[in-house]
N, C-alpha and C positions, 0 to 999 in steps of 0.2 A: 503429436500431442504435447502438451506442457507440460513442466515438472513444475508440480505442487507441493508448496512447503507448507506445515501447519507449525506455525510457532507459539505453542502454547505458554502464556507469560502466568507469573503466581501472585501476581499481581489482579487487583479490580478494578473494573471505572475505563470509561474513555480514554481519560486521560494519561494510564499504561498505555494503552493501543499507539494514541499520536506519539509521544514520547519512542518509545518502540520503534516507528515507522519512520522516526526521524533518525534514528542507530543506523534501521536497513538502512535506508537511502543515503545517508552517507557513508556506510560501508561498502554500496554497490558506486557509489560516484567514485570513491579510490581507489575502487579495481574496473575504473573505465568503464562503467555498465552505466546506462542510460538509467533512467527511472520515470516511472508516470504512478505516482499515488489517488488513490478515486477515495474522493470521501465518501459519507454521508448527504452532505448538502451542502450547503455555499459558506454557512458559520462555519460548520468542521471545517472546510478545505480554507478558510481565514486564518481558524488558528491554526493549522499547519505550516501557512505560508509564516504565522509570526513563529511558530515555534520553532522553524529549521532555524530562526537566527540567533537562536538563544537557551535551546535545548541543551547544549554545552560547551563551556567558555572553550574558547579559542577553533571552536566549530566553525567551519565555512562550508555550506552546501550552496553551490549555485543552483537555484533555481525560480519559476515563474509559476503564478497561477492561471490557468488555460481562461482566456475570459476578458486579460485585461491588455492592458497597453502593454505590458511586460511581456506579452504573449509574442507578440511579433519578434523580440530577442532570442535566441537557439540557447536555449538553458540543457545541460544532462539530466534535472531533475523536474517535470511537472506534479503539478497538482489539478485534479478535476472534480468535479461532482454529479456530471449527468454525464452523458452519452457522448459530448466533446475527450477527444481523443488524439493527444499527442503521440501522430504516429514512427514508425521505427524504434518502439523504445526497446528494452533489453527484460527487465522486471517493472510487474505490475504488483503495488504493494495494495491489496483491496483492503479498506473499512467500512465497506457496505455490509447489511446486512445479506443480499443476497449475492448469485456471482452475477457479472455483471456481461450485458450480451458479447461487448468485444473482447474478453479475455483468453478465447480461443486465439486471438491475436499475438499473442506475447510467449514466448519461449519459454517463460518460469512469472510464475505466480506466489506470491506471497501471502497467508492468510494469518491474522493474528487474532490469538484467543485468550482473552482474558478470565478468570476466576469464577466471575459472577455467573450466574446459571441462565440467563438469558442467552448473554453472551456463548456460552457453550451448548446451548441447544440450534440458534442460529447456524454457527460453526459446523455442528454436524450433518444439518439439511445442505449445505454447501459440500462437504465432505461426500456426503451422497451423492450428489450431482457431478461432480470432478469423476469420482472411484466409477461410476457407469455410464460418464463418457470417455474412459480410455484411459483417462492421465495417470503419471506415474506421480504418486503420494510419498511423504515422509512429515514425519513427526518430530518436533524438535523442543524439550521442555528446555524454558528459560527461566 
């Protein structure tokens, strides 16, 4: 089973989420963990690939978005949006609204929740989902 992290941010908007997800992911690429990010859809997972290069200064995240010519280069960080899945990764950072079918796949899972009550109603129908298939949950406010 997976370890499920919920990292609750105090922050609103999408835009904590990617922000957020570009922190994990370069904090799992500097402890040697792979990474594969699932968007929402093909815009979100754009501005991810623009934001890992400029989220902050002196930041370097190698990585590729699953899909393109870049794709054929062995990056530690993907980005996806549908059902395409760079396999062998370490952490799967989801910003899907729901969980996503291959995530039983991945040893730890990341879920991040934003402020807004959408957002945290989403959140919980996933939380349900994780908690009564098995996986081991934690909470983490940021």
């Amino acid at each position: 089973m997976s370890r499920v992290d919920f990292y609750v941010l105090a922050q609103a908007g999408e835009h904590a989420r990617h922000a957020f997800a570009c922190r994990l992911a370069e904090k799992a690429y500097r402890l040697d963990n792979t990474v594969h990010i699932h968007a929402n859809n093909r815009a979100d997972a754009k501005r991810l690939d623009e934001l890992l290069w400029t989220f902050r200064d002196g930041s370097f995240v190698p990585h590729h978005l699953l899909g393109t010519e870049r794709a054929e280069l062995p990056s530690p960080v993907t980005i996806g949006h549908d059902e395409q899945l760079a396999d062998g990764r370490d952490l799967l950072i989801n910003l899907c609204d729901d969980v996503p079918s291959f995530a039983e796949g991945f040893e730890r899972v990341a879920e991040l929740v934003t402020s807004d009550e959408d957002c945290k109603s989403k959140s919980r129908n996933r939380f349900v989902h994780y908690r009564d298939n098995g996986h081991k949950l934690d909470t983490h406010n940021v």
